[in-house]
C-alpha atoms as a printed R data frame, in Angstrom:
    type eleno elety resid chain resno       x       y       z
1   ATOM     1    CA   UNK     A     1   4.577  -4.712  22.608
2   ATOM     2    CA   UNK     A     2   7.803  -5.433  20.706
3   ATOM     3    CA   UNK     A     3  10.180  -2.722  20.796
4   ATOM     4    CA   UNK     A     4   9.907  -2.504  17.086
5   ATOM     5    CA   UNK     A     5   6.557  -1.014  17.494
6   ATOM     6    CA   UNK     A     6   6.701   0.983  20.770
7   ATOM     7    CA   UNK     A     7  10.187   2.649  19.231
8   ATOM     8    CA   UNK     A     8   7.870   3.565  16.132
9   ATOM     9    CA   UNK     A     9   5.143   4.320  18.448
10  ATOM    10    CA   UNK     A    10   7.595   7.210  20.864
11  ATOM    11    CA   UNK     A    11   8.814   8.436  17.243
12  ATOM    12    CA   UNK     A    12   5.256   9.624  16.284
13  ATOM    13    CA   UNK     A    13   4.363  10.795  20.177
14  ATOM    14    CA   UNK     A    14   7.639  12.995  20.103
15  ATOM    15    CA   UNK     A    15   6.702  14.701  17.295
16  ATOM    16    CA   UNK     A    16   3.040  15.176  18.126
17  ATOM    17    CA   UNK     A    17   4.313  16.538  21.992
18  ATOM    18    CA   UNK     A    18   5.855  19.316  19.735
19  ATOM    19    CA   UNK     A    19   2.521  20.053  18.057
20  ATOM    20    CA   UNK     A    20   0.496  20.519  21.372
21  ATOM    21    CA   UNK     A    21  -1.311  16.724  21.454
22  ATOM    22    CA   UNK     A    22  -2.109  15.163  24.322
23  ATOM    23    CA   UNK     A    23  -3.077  11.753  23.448
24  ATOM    24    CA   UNK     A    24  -3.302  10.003  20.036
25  ATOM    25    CA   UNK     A    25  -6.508   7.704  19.547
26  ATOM    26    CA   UNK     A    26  -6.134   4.517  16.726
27  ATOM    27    CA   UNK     A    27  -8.693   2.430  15.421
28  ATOM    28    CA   UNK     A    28  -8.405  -0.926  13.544
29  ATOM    29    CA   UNK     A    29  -6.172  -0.846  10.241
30  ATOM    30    CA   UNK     A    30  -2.532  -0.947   9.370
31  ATOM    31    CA   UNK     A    31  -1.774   2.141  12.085
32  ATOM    32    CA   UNK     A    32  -3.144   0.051  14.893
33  ATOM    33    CA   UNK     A    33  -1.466  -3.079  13.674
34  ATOM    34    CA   UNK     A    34   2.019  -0.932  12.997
35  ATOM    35    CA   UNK     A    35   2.341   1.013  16.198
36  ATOM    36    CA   UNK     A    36   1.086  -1.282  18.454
37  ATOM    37    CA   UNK     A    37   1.469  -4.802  17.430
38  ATOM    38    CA   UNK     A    38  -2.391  -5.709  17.498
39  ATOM    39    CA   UNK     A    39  -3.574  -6.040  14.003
40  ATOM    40    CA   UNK     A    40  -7.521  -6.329  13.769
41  ATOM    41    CA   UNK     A    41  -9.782  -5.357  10.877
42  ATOM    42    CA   UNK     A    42 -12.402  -3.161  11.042
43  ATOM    43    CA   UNK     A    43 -16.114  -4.275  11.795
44  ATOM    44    CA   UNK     A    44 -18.806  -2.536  13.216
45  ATOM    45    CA   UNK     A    45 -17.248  -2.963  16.941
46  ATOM    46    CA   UNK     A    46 -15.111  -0.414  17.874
47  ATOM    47    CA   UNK     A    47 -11.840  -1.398  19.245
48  ATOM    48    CA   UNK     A    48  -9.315   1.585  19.838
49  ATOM    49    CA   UNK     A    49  -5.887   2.312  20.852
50  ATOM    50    CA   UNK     A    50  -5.509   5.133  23.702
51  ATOM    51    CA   UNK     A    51  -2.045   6.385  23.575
52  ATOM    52    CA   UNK     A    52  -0.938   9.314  25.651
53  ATOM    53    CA   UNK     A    53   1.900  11.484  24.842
54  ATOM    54    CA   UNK     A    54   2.879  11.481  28.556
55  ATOM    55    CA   UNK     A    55   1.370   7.901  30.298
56  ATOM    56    CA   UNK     A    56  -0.165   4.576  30.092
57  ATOM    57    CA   UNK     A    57  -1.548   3.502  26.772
58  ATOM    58    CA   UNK     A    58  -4.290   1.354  26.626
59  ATOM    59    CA   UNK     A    59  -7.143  -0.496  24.497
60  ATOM    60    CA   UNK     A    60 -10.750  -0.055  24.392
61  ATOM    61    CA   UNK     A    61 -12.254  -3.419  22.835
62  ATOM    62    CA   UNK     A    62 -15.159  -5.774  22.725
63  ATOM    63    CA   UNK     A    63 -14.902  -8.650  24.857
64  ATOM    64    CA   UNK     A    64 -14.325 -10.732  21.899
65  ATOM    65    CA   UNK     A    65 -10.995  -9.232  21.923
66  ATOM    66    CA   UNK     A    66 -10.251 -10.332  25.490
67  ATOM    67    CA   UNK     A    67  -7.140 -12.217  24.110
68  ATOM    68    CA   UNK     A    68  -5.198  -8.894  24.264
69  ATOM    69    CA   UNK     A    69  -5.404  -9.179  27.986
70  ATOM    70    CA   UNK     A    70  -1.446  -9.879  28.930
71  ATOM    71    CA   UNK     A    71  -0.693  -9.761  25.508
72  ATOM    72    CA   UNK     A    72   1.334  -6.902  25.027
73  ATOM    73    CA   UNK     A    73   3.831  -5.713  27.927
74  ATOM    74    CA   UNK     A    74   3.830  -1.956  27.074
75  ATOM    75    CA   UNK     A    75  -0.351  -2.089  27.156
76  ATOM    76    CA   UNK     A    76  -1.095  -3.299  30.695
77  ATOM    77    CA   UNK     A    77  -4.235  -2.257  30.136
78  ATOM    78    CA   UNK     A    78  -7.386  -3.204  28.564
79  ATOM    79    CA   UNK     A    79 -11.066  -1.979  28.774
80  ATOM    80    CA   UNK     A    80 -13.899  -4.215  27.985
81  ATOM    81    CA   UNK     A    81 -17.026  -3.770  26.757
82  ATOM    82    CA   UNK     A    82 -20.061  -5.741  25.840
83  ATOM    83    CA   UNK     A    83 -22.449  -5.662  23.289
84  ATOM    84    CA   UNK     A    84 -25.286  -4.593  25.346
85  ATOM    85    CA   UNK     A    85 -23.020  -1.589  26.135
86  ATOM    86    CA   UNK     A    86 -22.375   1.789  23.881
87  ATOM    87    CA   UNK     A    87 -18.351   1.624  23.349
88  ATOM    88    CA   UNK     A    88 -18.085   5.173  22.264
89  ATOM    89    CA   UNK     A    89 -19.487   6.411  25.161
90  ATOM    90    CA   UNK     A    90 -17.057   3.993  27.400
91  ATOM    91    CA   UNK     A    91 -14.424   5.123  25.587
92  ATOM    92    CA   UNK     A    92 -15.546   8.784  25.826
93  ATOM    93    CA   UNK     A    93 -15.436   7.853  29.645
94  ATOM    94    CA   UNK     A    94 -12.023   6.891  30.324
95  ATOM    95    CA   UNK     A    95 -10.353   9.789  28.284
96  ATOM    96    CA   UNK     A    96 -12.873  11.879  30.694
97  ATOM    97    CA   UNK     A    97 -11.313   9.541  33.939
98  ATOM    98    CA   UNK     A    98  -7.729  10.210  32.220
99  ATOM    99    CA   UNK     A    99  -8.052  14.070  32.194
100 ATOM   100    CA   UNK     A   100  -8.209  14.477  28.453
101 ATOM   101    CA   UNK     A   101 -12.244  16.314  28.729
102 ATOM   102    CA   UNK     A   102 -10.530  19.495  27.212
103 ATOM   103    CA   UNK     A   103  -7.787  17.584  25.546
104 ATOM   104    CA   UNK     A   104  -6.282  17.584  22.130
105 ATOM   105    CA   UNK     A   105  -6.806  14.357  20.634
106 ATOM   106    CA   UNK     A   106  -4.333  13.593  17.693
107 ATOM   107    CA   UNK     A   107  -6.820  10.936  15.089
108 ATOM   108    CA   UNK     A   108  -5.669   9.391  11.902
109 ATOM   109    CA   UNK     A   109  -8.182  10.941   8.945
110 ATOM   110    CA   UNK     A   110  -9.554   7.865   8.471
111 ATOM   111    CA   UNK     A   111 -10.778   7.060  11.118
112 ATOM   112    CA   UNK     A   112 -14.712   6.343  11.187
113 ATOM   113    CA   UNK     A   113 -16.706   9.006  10.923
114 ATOM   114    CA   UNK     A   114 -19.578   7.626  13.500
115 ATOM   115    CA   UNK     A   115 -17.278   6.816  16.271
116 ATOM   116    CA   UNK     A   116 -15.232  10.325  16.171
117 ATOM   117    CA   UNK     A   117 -18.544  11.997  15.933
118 ATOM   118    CA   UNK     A   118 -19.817  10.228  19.234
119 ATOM   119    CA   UNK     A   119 -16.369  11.065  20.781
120 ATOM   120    CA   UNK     A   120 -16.930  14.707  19.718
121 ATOM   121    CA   UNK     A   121 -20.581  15.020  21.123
122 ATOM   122    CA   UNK     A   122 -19.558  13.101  24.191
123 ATOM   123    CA   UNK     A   123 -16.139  15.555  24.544
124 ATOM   124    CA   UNK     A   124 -17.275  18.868  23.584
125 ATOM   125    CA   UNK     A   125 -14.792  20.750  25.233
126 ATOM   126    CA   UNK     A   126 -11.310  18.441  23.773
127 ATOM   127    CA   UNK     A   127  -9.958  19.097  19.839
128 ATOM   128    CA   UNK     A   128  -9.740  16.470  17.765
129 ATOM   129    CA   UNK     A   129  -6.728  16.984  15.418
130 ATOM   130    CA   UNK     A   130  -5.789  15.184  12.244
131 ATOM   131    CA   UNK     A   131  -2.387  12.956  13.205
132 ATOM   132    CA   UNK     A   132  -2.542  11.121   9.912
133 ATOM   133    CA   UNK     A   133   0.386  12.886   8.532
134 ATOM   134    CA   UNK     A   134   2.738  11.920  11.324
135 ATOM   135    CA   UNK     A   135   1.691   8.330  11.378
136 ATOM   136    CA   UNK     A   136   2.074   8.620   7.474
137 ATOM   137    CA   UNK     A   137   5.249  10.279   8.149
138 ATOM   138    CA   UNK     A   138   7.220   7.795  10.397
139 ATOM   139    CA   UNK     A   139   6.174   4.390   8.474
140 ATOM   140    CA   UNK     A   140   7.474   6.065   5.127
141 ATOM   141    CA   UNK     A   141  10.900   5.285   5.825
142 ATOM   142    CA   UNK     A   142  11.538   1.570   6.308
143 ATOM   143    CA   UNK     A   143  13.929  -0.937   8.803
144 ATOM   144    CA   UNK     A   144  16.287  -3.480   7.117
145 ATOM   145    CA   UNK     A   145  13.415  -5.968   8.655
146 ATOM   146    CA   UNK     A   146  10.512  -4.447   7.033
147 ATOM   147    CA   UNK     A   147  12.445  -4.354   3.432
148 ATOM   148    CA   UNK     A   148  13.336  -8.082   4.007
149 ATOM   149    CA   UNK     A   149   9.963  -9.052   4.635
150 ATOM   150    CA   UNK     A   150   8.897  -6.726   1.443
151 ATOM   151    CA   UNK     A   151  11.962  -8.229  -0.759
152 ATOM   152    CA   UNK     A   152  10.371 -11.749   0.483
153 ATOM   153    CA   UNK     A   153   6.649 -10.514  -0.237
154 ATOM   154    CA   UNK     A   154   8.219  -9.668  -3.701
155 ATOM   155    CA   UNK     A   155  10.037 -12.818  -4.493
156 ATOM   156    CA   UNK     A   156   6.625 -15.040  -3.990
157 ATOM   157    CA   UNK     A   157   4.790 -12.983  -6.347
158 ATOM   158    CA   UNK     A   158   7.594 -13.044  -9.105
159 ATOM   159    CA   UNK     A   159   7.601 -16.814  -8.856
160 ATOM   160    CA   UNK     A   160   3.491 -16.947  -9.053
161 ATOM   161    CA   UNK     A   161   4.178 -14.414 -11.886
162 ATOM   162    CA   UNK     A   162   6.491 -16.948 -14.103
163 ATOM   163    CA   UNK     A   163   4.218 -20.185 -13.343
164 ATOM   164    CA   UNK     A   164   1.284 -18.199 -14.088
165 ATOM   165    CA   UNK     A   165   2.147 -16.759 -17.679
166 ATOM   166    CA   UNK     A   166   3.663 -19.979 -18.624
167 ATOM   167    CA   UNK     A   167   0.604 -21.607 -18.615
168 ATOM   168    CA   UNK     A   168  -1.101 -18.820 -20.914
169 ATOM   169    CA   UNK     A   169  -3.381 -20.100 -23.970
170 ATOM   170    CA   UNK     A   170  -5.945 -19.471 -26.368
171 ATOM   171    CA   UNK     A   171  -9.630 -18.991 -24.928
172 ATOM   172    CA   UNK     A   172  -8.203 -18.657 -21.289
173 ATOM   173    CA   UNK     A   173 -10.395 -16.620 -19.630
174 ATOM   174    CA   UNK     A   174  -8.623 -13.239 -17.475
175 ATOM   175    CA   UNK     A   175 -10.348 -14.557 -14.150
176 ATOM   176    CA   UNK     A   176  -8.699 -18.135 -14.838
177 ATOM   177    CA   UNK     A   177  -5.415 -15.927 -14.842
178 ATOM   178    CA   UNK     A   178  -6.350 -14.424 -12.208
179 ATOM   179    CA   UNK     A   179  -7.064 -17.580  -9.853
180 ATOM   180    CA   UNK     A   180  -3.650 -19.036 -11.148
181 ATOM   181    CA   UNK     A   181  -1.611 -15.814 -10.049
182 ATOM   182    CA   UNK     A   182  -3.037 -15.542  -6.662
183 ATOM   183    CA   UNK     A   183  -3.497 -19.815  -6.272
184 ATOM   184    CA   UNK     A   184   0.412 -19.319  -7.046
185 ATOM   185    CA   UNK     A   185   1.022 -16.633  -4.492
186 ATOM   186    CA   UNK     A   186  -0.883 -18.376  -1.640
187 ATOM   187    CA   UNK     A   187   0.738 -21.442  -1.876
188 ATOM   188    CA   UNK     A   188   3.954 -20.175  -1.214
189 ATOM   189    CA   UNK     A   189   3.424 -18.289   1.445
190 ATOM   190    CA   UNK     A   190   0.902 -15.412   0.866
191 ATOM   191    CA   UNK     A   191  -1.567 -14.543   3.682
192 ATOM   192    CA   UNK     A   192  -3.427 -12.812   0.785
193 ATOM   193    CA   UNK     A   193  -2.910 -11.801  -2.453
194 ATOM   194    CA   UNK     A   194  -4.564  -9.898  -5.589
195 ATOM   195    CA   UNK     A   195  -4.142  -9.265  -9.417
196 ATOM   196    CA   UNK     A   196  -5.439  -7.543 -11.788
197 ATOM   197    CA   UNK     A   197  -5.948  -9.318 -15.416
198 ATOM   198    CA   UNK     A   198  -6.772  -7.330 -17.999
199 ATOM   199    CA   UNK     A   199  -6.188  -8.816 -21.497
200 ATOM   200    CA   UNK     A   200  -6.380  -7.061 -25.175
201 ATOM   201    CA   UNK     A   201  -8.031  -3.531 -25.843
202 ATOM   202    CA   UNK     A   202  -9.104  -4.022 -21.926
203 ATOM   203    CA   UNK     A   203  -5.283  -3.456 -20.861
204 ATOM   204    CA   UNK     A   204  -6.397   0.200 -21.104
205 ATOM   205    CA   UNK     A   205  -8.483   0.374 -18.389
206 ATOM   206    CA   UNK     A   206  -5.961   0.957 -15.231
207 ATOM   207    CA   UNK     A   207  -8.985  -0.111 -12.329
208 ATOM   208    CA   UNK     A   208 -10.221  -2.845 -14.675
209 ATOM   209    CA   UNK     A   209 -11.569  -6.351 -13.255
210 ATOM   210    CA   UNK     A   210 -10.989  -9.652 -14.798
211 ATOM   211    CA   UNK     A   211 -13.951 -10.672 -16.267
212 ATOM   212    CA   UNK     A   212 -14.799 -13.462 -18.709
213 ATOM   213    CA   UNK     A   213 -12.994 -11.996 -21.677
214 ATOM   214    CA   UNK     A   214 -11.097 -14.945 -23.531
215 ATOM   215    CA   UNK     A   215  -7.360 -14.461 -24.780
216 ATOM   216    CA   UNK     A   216  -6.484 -14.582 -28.280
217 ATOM   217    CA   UNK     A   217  -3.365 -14.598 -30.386
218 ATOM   218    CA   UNK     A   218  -1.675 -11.121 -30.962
219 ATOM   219    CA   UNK     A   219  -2.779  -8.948 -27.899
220 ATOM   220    CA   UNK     A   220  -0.765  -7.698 -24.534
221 ATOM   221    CA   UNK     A   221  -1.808  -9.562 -21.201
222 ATOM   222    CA   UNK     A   222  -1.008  -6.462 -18.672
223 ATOM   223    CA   UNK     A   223  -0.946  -8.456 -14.928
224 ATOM   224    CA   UNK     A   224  -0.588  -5.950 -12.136
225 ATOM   225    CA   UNK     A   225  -0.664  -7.975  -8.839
226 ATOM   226    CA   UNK     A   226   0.927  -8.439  -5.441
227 ATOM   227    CA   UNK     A   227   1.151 -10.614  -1.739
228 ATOM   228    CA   UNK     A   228   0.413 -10.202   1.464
229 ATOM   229    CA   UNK     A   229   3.946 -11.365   3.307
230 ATOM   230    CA   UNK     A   230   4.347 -11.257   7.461
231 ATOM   231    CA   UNK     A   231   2.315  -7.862   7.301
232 ATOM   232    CA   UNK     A   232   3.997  -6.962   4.039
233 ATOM   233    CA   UNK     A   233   2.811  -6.055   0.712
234 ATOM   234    CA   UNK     A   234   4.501  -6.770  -2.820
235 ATOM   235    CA   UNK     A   235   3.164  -5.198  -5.933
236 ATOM   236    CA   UNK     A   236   4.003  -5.519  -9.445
237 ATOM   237    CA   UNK     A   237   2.957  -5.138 -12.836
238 ATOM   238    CA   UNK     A   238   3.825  -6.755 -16.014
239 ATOM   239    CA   UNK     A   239   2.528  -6.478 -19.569
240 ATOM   240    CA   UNK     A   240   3.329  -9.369 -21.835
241 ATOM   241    CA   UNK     A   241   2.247 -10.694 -25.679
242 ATOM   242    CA   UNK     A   242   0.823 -13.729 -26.331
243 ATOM   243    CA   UNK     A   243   1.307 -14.543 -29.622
244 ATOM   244    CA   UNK     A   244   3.850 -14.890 -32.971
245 ATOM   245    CA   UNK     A   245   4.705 -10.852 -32.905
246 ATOM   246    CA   UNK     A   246   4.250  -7.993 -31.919
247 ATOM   247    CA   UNK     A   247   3.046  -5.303 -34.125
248 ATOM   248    CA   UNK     A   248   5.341  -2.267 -34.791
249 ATOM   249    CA   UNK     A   249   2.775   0.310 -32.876
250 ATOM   250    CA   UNK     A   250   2.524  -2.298 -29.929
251 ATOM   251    CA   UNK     A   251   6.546  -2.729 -29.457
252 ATOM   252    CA   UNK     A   252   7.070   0.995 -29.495
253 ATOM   253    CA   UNK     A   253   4.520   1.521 -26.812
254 ATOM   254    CA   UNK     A   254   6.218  -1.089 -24.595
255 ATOM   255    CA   UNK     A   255   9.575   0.241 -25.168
256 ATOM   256    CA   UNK     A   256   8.528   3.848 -24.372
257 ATOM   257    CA   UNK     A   257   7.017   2.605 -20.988
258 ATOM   258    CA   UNK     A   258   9.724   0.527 -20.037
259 ATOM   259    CA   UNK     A   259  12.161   3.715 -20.881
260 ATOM   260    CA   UNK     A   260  10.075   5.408 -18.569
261 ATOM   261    CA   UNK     A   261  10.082   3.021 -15.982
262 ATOM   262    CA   UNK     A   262  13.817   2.939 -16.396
263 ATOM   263    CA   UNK     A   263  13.865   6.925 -15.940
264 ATOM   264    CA   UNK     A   264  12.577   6.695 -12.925
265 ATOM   265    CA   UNK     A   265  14.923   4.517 -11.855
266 ATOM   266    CA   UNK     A   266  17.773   6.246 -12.654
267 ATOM   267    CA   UNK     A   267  16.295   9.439 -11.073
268 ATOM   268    CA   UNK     A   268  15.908   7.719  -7.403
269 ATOM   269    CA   UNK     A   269  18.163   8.801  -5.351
270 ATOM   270    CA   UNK     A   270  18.199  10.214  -1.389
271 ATOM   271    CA   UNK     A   271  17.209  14.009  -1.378
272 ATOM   272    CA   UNK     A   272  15.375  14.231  -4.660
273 ATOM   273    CA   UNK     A   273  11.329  14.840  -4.668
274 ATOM   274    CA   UNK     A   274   8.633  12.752  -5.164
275 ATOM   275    CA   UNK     A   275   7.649  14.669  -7.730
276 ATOM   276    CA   UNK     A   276  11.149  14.898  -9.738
277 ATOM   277    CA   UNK     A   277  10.559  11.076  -9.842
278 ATOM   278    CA   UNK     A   278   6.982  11.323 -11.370
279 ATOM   279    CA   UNK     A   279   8.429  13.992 -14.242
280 ATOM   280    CA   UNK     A   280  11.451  11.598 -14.964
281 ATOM   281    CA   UNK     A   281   9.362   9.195 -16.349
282 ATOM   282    CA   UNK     A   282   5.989  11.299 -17.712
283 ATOM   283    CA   UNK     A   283   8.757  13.279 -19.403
284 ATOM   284    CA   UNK     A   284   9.762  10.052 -21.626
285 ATOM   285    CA   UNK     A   285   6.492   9.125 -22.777
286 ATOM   286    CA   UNK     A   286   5.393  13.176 -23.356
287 ATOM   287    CA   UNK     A   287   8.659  13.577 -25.673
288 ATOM   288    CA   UNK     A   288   7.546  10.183 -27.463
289 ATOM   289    CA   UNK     A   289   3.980  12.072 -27.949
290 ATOM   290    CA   UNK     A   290   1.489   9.938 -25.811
291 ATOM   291    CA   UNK     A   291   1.498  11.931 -23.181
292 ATOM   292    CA   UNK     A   292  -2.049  12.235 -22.538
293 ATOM   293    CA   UNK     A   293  -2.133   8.702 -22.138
294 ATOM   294    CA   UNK     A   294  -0.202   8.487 -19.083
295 ATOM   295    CA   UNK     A   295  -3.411   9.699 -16.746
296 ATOM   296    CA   UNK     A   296  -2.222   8.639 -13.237
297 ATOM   297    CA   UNK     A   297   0.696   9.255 -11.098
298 ATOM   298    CA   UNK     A   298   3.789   6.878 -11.222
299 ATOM   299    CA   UNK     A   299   3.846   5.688  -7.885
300 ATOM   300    CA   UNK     A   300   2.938   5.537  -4.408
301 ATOM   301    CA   UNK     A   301   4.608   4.132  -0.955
302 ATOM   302    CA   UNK     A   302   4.147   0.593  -0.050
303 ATOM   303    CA   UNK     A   303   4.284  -1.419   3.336
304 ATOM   304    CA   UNK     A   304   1.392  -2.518   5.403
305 ATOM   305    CA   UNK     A   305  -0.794  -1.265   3.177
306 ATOM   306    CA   UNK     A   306  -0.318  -1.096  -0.595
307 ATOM   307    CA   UNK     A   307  -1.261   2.637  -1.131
308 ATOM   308    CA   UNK     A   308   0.801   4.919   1.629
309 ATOM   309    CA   UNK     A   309   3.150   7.554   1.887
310 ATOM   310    CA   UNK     A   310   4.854   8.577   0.089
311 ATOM   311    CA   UNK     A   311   3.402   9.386  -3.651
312 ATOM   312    CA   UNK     A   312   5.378  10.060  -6.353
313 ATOM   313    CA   UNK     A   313   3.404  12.604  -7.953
314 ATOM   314    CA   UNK     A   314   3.918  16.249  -9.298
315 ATOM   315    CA   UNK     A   315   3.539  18.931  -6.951
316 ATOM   316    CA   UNK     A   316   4.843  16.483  -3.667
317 ATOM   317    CA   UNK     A   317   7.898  18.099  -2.973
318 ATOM   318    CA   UNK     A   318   8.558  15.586  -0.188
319 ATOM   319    CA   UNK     A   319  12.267  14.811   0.035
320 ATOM   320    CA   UNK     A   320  13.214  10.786  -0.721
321 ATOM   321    CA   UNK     A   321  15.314   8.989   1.646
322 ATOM   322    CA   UNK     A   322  17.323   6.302   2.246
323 ATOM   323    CA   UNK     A   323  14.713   3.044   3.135
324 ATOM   324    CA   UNK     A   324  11.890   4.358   1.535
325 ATOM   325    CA   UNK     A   325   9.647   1.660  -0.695
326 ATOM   326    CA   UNK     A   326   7.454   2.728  -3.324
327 ATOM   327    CA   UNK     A   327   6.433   1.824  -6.912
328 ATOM   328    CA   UNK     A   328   7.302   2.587 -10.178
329 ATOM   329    CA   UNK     A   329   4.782   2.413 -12.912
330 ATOM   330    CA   UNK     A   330   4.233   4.273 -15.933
331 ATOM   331    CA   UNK     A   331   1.774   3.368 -18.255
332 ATOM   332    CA   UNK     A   332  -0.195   4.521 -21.224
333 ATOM   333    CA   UNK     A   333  -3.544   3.859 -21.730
334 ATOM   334    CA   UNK     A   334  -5.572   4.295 -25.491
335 ATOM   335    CA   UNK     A   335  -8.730   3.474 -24.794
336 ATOM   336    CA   UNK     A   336 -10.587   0.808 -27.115
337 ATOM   337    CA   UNK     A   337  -7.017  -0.155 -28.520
338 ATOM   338    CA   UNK     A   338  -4.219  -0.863 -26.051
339 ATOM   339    CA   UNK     A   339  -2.744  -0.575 -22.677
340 ATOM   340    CA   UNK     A   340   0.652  -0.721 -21.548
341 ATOM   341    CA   UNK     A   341   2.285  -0.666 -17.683
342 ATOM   342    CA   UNK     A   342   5.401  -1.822 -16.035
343 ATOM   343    CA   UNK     A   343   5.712  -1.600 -12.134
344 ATOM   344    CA   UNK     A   344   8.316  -2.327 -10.005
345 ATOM   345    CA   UNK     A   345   8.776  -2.054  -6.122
346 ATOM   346    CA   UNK     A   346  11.583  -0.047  -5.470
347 ATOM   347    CA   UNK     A   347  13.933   1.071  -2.235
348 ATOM   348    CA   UNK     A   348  15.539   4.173  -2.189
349 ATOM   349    CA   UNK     A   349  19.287   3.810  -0.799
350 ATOM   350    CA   UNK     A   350  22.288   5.664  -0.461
351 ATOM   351    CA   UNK     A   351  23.454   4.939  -3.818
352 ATOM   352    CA   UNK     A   352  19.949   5.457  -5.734
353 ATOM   353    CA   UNK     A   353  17.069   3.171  -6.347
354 ATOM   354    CA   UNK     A   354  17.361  -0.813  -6.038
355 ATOM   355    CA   UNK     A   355  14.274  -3.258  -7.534
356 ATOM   356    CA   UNK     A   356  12.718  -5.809  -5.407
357 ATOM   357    CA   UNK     A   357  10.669  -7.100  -7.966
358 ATOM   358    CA   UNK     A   358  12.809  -8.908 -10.596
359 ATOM   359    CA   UNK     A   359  10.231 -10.549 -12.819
360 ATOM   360    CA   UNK     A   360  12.052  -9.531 -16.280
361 ATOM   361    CA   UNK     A   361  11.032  -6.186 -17.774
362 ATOM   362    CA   UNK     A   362  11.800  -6.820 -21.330
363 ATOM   363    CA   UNK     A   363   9.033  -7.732 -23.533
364 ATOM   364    CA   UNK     A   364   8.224 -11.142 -23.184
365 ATOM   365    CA   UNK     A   365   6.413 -12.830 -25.829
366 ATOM   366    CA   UNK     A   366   4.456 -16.406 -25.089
367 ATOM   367    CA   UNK     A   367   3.805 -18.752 -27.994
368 ATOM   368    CA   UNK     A   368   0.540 -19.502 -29.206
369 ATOM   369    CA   UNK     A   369  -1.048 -22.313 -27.287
């Protein structure tokens, strides 16, 4: 294990020592992958990360996993089953072999339901404890080496970003968009990649998919995408007109977003709430009057995963600090008519909030093609 991860790793097993847990259990996802080094998707075969507050950590995997054998210094060991065998119950075994039978076992909430159930029938004397605030916790507030990676995650999508709405033009279809922005983020160096198209009256849908829907003079192209970097994720939005000009009612909705966005901004600083953040910029676009419009929060953390800790939303009184990554996007949303969003990937520093995502923010109008 590099010491990057076991550091992060003893961070989160210090703090749950102090809450009474004994041993922390991860399954596949960005957790396993972030505090121990072995990144594996989930599938139906359990694979699991035994950590002990106090003693050896180890893995419970399929055989198909055998790789991990010698793989990782600070997990010497590795416990192997095969598909002929039940896994829960194995693993059910060695916490019983390691003295946790009336343990308190620290889980991440998401962890599968069937697997902690089996652990639960097969330990009915330990606890099982939610940890997924203290994993949540710790990965919130970045290294300099995660925020390169990010900054780098960022700079491939802004370039895909550029070549993509450059080559805008009438009757282009939003999943043709679509395959050009993440064609253009794979290429240059995305493990994976994403983005939203949404053209028109269909910009107001926030979860919209690109669909079939062809693009015409005089309508907003709203493009809310991101990369997959070393482990890292980008994510960015942008909302541009294709077209001569924009109408009067369709430049004042992109000026009152990108005000908000800018709000934000100016609001990020260490020691301020999450939700002081969120109310900087909903507090723009209520005084313009389309408040109801704005129907999500502004933000949320990003790292490993795109969605994490922490939110910027109202009532998260969580405390921003130097290193932490998250987005900024207001939008507003009339449905049937228009839809507006700018997003940026921000990091909180000592001196207040700093963009990583530098597509431009002004709005950008493409000519008729």
């Amino acid at each position: 294990m590099s010491n990057f991860n076991e550091t992060r790793c003893r961070q989160v097993l210090d703090i749950l020592k102090q809450k009474n847990v004994d041993v922390l259990l991860l399954f596949p996802g960005a957790n396993i992958a972030y505090y121990t080094g072995f990144a594996i998707g989930m599938s139906e075969r359990l694979a699991a990360a035994v950590i002990p507050v106090d003693g050896e950590p180890y893995f419970v995997v399929n055989k198909l996993e055998g790789e991990l054998r010698g793989m990782e210094p600070w997990f010497k060991r590795v416990e192997i089953w095969d598909e002929h065998e039940d896994p829960v119950e194995l693993l059910a075994e060695t916490l019983r072999d390691a003295g946790y039978s009336e343990a308190t076992i620290g889980i991440p909430i998401e962890a599968p339901w069937g697997w902690v159930n089996g652990l639960k029938t097969q330990l009915g004397d330990a606890t099982f404890v939610d940890a997924g605030d203290v994993l949540g916790y710790v990965r919130m507030v970045k290294t300099d080496e995660e925020i390169v990676l990010i900054e780098e995650a960022c700079k491939i999508s802004d370039a895909a970003m550029k070549e993509a709405f450059d080559q805008l033009h009438t009757g282009m279809t939003e999943k043709e968009l679509q395959a050009l922005m993440v064609n253009g983020m794979q290429k240059r160096g995305a493990s994976r990649a994403f983005a939203g198209v949404l053209f028109g009256e269909r910009a107001a849908l926030p979860h919209g998919s690109a669909g079939e829907r062809k693009l015409k003079p005089g309508e907003f192209v709203l493009v809310d995408m991101g990369g997959l970097y070393k482990g890292y994720w980008s994510d960015c939005t942008r909302t541009v007109f294709y077209g001569d000009k924009p109408s009067e009612k369709q430049r004042e909705i992109y000026e009152i977003v990108l005000a908000a966005n800018r709000a934000s901004l100016e609001a990020t600083r260490p020691g301020v709430t999450c939700e002081s953040i969120d109310v900087a910029a909903r507090t723009v676009i209520e005084d313009a009057g389309y408040g109801e419009y704005f129907i999500h929060r502004l933000g949320h953390g990003l790292g490993m995963e795109i969605h994490e800790h922490p939110y910027m939303v109202r009532n998260n009184r969580d405390l921003l600090e130097p290193k932490m990554v998250f987005t900024d996007e207001p939008g507003i949303y009339i449905v049937g008519e228009i839809g507006v969003r700018v997003e940026d990937t921000v990091v909180c520093t000592q001196d207040g909030g700093r963009e990583l995502t530098h597509f431009p923010r002004g709005l950008r109008v493409y000519p008729v093609k």
